[in-house]
C-alpha positions in Angstrom: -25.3 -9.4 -22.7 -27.3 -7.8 -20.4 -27.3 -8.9 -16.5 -29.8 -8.2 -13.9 -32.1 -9.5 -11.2 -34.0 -12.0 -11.9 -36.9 -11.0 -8.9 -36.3 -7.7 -7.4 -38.4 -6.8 -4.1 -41.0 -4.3 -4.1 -40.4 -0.4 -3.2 -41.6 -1.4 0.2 -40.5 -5.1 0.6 -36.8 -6.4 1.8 -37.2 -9.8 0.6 -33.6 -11.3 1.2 -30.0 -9.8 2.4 -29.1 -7.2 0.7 -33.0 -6.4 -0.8 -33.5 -8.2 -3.8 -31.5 -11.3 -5.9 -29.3 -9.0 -7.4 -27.5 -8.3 -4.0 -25.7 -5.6 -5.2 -26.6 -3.5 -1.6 -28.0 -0.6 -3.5 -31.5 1.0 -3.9 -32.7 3.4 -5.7 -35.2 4.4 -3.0 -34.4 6.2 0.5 -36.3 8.2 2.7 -34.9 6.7 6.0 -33.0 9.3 8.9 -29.0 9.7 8.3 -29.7 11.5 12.1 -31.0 9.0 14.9 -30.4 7.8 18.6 -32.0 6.3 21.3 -33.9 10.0 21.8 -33.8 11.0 18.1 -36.0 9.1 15.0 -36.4 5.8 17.5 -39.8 4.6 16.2 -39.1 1.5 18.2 -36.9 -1.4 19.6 -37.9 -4.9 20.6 -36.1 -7.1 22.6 -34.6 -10.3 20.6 -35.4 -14.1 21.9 -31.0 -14.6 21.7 -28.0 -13.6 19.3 -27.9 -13.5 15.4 -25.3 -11.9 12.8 -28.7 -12.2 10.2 -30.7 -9.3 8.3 -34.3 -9.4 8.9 -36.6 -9.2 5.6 -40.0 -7.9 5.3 -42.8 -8.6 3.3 -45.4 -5.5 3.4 -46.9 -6.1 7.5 -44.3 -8.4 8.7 -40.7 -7.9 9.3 -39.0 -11.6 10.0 -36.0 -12.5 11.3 -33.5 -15.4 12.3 -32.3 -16.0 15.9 -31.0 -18.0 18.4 -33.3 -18.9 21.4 -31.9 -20.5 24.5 -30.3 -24.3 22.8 -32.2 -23.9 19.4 -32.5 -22.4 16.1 -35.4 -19.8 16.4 -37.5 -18.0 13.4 -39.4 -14.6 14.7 -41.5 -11.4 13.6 -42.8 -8.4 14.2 -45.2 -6.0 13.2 -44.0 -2.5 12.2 -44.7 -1.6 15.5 -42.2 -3.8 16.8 -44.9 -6.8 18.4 -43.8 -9.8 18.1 -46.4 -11.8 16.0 -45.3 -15.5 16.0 -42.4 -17.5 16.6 -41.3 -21.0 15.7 -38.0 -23.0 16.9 -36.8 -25.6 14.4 -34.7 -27.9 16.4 -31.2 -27.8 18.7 -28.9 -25.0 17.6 -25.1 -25.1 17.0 -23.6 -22.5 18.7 -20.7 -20.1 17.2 -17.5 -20.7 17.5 -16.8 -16.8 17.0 -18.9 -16.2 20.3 -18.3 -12.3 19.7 -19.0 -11.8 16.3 -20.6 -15.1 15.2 -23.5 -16.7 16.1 -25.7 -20.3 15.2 -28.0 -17.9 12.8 -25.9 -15.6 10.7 -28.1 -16.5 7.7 -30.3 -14.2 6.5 -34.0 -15.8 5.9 -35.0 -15.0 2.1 -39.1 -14.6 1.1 -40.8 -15.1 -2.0 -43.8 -13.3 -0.3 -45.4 -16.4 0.2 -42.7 -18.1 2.6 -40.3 -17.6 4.4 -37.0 -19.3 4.0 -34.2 -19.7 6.5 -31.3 -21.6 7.6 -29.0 -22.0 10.1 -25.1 -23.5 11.0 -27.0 -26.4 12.6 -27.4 -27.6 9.0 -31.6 -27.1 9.2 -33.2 -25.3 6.4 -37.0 -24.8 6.6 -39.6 -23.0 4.9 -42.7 -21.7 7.0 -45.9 -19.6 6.3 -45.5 -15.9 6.5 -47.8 -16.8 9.5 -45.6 -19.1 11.5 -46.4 -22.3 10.3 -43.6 -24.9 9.0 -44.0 -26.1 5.7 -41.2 -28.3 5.5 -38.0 -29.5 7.1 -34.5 -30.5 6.1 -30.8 -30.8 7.4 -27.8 -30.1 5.3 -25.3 -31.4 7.5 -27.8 -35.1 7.9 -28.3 -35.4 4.0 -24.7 -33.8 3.0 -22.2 -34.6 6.0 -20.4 -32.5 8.1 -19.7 -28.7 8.1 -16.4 -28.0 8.3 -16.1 -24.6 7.4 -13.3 -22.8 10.0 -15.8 -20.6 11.2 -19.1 -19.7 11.1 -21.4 -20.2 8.4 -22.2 -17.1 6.3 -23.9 -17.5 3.3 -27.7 -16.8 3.0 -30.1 -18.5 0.8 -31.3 -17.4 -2.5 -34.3 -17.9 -4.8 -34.8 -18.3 -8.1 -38.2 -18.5 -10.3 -38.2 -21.9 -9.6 -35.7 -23.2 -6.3 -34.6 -22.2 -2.9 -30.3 -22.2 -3.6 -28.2 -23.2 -1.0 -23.8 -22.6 -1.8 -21.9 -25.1 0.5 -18.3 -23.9 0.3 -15.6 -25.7 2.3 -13.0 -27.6 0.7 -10.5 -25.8 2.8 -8.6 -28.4 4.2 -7.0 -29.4 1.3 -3.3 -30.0 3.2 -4.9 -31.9 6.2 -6.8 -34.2 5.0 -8.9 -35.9 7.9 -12.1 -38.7 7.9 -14.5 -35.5 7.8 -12.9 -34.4 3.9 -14.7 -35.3 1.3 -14.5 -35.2 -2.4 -18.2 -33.9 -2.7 -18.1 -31.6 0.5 -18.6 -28.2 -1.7 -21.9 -27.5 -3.7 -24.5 -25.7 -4.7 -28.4 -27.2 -3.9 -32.0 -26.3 -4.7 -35.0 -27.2 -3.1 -38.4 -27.2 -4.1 -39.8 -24.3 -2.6 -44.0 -25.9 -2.0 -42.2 -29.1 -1.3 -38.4 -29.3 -0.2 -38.0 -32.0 -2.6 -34.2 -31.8 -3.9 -34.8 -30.4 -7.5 -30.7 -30.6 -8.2 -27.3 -30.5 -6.4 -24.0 -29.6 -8.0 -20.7 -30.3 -7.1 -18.4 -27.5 -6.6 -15.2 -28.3 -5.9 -11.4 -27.3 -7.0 -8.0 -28.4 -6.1 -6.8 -25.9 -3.4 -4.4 -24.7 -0.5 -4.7 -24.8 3.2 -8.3 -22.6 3.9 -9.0 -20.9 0.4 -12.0 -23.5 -0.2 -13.8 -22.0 2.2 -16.0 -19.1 1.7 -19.4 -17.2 3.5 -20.2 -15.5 0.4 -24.0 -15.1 -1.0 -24.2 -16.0 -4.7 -26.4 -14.3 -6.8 -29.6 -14.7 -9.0 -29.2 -12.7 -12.6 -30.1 -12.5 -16.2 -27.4 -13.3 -18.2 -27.8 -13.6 -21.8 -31.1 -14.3 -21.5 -30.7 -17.2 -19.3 -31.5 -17.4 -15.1 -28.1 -17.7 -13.8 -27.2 -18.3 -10.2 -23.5 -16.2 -10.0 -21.0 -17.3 -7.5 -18.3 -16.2 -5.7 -15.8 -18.4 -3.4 -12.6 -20.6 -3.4 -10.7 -19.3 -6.1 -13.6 -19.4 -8.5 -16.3 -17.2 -9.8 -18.9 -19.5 -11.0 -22.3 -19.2 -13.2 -24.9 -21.9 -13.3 -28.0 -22.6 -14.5 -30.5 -22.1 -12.2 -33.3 -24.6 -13.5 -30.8 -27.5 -13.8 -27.4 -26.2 -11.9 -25.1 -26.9 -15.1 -22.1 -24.9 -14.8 -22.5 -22.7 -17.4 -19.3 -20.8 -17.6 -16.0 -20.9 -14.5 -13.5 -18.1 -14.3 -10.6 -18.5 -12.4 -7.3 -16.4 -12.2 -8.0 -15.1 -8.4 -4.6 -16.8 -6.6 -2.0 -17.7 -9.2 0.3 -18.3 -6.6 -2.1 -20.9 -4.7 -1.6 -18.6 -1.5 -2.9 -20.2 1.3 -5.3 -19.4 4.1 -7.3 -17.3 1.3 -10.8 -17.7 2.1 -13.2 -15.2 1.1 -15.9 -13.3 3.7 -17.4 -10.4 1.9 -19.6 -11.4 -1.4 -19.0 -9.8 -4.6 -21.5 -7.5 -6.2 -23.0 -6.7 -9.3 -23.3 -3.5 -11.1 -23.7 -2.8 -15.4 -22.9 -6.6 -16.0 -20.1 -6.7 -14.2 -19.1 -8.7 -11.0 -17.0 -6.8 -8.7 -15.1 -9.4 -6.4 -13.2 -8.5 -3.4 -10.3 -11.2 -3.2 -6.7 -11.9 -1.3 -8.2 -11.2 2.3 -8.9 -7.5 1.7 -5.6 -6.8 -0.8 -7.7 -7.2 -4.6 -10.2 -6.1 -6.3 -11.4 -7.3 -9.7 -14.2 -6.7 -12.4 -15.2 -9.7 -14.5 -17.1 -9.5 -17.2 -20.1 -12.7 -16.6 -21.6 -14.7 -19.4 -20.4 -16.8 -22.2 -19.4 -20.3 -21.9 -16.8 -22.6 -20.4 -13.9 -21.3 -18.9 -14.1 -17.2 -19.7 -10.8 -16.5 -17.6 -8.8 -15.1 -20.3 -11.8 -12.7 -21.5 -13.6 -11.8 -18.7 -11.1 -9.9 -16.7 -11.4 -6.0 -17.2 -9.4 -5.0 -14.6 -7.6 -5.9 -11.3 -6.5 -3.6 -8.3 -3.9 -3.9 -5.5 -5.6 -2.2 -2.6 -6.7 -1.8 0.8 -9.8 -3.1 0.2 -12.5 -5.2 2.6 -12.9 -8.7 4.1 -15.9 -9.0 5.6 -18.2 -6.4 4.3 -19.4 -6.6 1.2 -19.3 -4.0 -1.5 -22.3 -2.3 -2.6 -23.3 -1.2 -5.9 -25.6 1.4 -8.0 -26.0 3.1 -11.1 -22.5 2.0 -12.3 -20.6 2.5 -9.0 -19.1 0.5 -6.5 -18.7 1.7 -3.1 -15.9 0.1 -1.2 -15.7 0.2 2.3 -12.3 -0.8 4.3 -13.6 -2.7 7.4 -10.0 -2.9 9.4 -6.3 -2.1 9.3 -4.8 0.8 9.4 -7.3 2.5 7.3 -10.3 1.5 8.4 -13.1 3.7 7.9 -12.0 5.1 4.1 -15.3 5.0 1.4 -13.5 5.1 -2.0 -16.3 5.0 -4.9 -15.4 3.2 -8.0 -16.1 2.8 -11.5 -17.5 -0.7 -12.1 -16.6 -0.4 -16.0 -12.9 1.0 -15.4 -12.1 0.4 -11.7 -10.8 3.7 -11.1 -11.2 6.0 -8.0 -13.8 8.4 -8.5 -13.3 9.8 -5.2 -12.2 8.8 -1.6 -13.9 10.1 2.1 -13.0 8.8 5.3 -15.5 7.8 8.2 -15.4 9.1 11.7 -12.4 7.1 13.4 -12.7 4.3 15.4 -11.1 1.1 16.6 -13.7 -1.2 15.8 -13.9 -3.4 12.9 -16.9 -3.1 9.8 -18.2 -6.5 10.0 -22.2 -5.5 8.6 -21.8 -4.9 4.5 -22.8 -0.8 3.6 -26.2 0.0 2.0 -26.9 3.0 -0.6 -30.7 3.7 -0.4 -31.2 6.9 -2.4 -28.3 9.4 -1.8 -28.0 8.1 1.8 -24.8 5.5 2.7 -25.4 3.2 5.8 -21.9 1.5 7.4 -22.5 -0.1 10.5 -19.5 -1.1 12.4 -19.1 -3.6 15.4 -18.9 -1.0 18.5 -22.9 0.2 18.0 -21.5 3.5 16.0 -23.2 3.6 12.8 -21.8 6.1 10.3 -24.3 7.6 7.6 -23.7 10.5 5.1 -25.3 12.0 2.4 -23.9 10.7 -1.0 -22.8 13.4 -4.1 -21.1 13.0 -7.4 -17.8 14.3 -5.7 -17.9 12.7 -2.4 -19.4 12.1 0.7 -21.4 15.3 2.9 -22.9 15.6 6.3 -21.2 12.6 7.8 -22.1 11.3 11.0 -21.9 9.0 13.5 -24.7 7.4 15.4 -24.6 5.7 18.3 -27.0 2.5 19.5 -24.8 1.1 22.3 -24.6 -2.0 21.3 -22.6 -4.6 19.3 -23.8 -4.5 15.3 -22.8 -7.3 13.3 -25.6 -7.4 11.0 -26.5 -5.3 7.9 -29.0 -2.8 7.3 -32.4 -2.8 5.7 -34.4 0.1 4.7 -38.2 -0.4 3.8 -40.4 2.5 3.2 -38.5 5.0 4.7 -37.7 2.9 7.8 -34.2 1.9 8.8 -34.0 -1.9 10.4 -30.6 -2.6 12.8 -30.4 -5.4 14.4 -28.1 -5.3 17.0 -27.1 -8.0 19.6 -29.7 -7.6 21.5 -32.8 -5.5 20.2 -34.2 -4.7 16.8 -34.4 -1.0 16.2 -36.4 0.3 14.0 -35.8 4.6 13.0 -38.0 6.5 11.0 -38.7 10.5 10.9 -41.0 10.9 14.0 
């Protein structure tokens, strides 16, 4: 059983999130400065229409991003000079409730390299030219009902060879019931991407305690055992469907066998040598699970399970076999611990420059470089060896960082609450 992505982006593209379907974080391709300020490696930094927790993508000239302007939801993008080319609004934004860390546009757009794809907490998805123009129009919350997640929406939408997928996960108010509750209220939906014609919507919904339905994880688009699989993570449940027809395929449970409540998961899992790392138990587990098969796999597909301080809101990344955990608050904040995806064990531990600030933006591995952005504006970079971490620093931009990093051709992409800055050897 092998288990891969299904549509990777180009050496020089950033087509979705974390880079590619896989959304495991990590490239095999660097280039971009570990050293940069305002007065070192600044290529350039463009001024942002309002706020947004979303990564921009790119597609070869064009570097597009989501964004709140004024009252509505707003789509933008820039050349690689930083000039704004074009930019559309899609209709009356809902704002975030998290008003320092959340925003009405924490979804990443995704791009096939012929659209663009976004979506936004006021339930709109659209799909525009890589020129600006709107293809087509839709509302989630209109077609669906209500959100009624806790917080902020999180999850970003994915492609597959044939869909745009959208996860809906927010059966979280399972002890207080109320008129917006539904039966229905949790599942998976794909688009057609020329059309926006509904291709196939799944339910997705488990029995479950106060808040651990919800989740503002990404799923994941993979080859597993030869079939397109969409892999996802939230409420209790790692998931695999079919991504031409959304059958479940297989279900693996196991995460909270003591129906623990207020469990809801941030940070998405990630994928490294078929496995499916998934941070769990707001920031206390880690698991590997073993994906394909059929039906429920939860007494096989557990290879291992660790008590730990781990990470709730950024996301793990992966590469070449590894796992590299960040801890994004608490106590010890700041500690990289690299991991064996196969095994789970600690292949070695570092700790970041200190700091007060929580890791809300997910770490990136491009080449031997590690990016962690944290919330104060410091991001910390270092250059990664078999044994550890060397030449750690910390750079500072000055302002708040929510988002994640993107490298493209030896340019690093930060958005921060207010500009998009853009660093590159000068």
């Amino acid at each position: 059983m092998l288990a891969g992505a299904v549509a990777s982006a180009g050496a020089d593209n950033w087509t979705s999130w974390r880079g590619d379907a896989a959304g495991s974080g990590g490239l095999g391709k660097g280039g971009a400065p570990r050293e940069f300020s305002a007065e070192k490696n600044l290529l350039w930094k463009t001024k942002l229409p309002g706020v947004g927790c979303s990564t921009p993508v790119v597609w070869e000239d064009r570097i597009i991003l989501t964004s709140e302007d004024g009252d509505q939801d707003c789509v933008v993008a820039y050349d690689w000079k930083g000039k704004e080319l074009w930019r559309k609004t899609l209709g009356a934004k809902r704002p975030g409730r998290g008003q320092r860390v959340g925003s009405g546009a924490n979804s990443s757009p995704v791009t096939d390299g012929k659209h663009v794809f976004v979506y936004f907490k006021s339930g709109t998805v659209a799909a525009l030219t890589l020129d600006g123009k709107k293809v087509w129009q839709t509302n989630l919350i209109k077609k669906y009902g209500p959100d009624t997640l806790w917080w902020d929406q999180g999850t970003s939408p994915v492609l597959t060879d044939g869909h745009l997928v959208i996860a809906v996960m927010q059966n979280g108010h399972a002890e207080k019931e109320s008129p917006e509750a539904r039966p229905d209220s949790s599942f998976l939906v794909a688009f057609e991407k020329e059309s926006g014609d509904v291709a196939w919507k799944t339910t997705r919904q488990f029995k479950l305690t106060m808040e651990t339905g919800d989740a503002y994880t990404t799923p994941h688009v993979l080859d597993i055992d030869g079939k397109e699989t969409v892999v996802t993570w939230g409420a209790d449940h790692l998931t695999g469907h079919d991504a031409g027809t959304g059958e479940q395929l297989w279900i693996c449970g196991g995460f909270n066998p003591n129906q623990e409540k207020y469990w809801r998961v941030i940070a998405s899992s990630t994928v490294a040598n078929g496995i499916c790392v998934v941070p769990y138990g707001r920031a206390g587990f880690m698991a590997g699970i073993r994906m394909g098969g059929s039906g429920d796999i939860t007494k096989s597909a557990w290879l291992w399970k660790r008590e730990l301080a781990g990470t709730d809101a950024a996301s793990p990344a992966a590469r070449d076999g590894k796992v590299y955990l960040l801890v994004d608050r608490g106590k010890k904040r700041g500690r990289m611990e690299c991991l064996d995806a196969v095994t789970g064990k600690t292949i070695w531990e570092e700790n970041l420059p200190k700091g007060v600030a929580t890791y809300y933006g997910s770490p990136l591995v491009a080449g031997d470089a590690l990016y962690c952005p944290r919330e104060d504006g410091s991001i910390m970079t270092a250059r990664i060896t078999n044994d550890g971490l060397e030449e750690i620093r910390e750079n500072k931009l000055g302002e708040t960082v929510i988002s994640s990093p993107a490298v493209v051709d030896g340019k690093l992409l930060i958005r921060g609450r207010e500009h998009l800055y853009c660093f590159g050897e000068s």
